[in-house]
N, C-alpha and C positions, 0 to 999 in steps of 0.2 A: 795716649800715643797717637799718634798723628796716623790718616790712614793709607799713606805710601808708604809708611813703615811697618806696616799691619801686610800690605800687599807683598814686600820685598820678603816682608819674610814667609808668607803664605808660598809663594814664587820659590824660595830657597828651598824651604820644606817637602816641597813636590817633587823639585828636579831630584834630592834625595830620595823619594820615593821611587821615585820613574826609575833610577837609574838602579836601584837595589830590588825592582822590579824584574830587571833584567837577569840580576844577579840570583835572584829568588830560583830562577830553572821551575817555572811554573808552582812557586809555591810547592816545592819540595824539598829545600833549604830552611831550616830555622831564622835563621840569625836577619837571612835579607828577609825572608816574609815579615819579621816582627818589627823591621827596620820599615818597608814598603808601607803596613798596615799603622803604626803609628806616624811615621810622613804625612800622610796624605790628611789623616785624622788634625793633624798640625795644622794642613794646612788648607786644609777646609775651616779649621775652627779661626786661625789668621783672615782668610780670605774673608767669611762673613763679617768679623769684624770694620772688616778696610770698607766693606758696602755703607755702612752707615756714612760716612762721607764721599767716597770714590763714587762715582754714577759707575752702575753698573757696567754698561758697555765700553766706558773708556778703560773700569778696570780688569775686564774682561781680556780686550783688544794687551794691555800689557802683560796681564799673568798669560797669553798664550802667545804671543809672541816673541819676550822673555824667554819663557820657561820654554820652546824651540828651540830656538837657538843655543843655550845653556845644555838643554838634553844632548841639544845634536855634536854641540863639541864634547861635551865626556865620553859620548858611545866614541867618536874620534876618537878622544884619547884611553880610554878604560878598556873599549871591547873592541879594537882595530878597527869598526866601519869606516868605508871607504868613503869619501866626500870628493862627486864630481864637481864639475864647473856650476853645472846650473842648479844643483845643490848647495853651493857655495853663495851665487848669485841669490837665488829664492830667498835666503836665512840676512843677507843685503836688506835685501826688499822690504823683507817682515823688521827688522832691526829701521830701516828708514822712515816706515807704516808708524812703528810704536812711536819715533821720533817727533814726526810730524804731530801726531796725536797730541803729544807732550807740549812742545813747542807754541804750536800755531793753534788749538784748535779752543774753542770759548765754553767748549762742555766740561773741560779739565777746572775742577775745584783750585 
């Protein structure tokens, strides 16, 4: 498997995490912890994968500014957090960042 498909789903796997994290109520929930604790387990074991070809830093720079913006829209939509302007603008920015990275830059596999 190619390793932006290793990444995408490393990336998937987490914001699931992240977000059943939340859900967990500090790990005093069953159902999200086991959801939370196998996530993450997914996608660390994807993530390392996608290293063997993705240069670290560039794969870095997209499982985290991805996986931002992904988290930051479900708490939007899942758990009502309010998204101002310059919250909205920041999650731009980082969504632009990953782009350029993608795009233009010569370290990308």
């Amino acid at each position: 498997m190619n390793g932006y498909a290793w990444l995408g789903i490393a990336i998937l796997a987490e914001v699931i995490a992240t977000t059943a994290l939340k859900a967990s109520d500090g790990f005093s929930r069953l159902i999200p912890s086991l959801i939370t604790v196998t996530g993450y387990g997914v996608a660390f074991f994807c993530l390392s994968h996608s290293m063997r070809t993705v240069p670290v830093g560039i794969g870095y720079a997209i499982w985290s500014g991805i996986g931002i913006v992904l988290i930051t829209l479900l708490a939007w939509l899942l758990f009502k957090q309010k998204l101002d302007l310059p919250a909205v603008l920041g999650m731009g920015m980082i969504l632009a960042g990953v782009l350029v990275i993608n795009l233009y830059s010569k370290a990308v596999v």
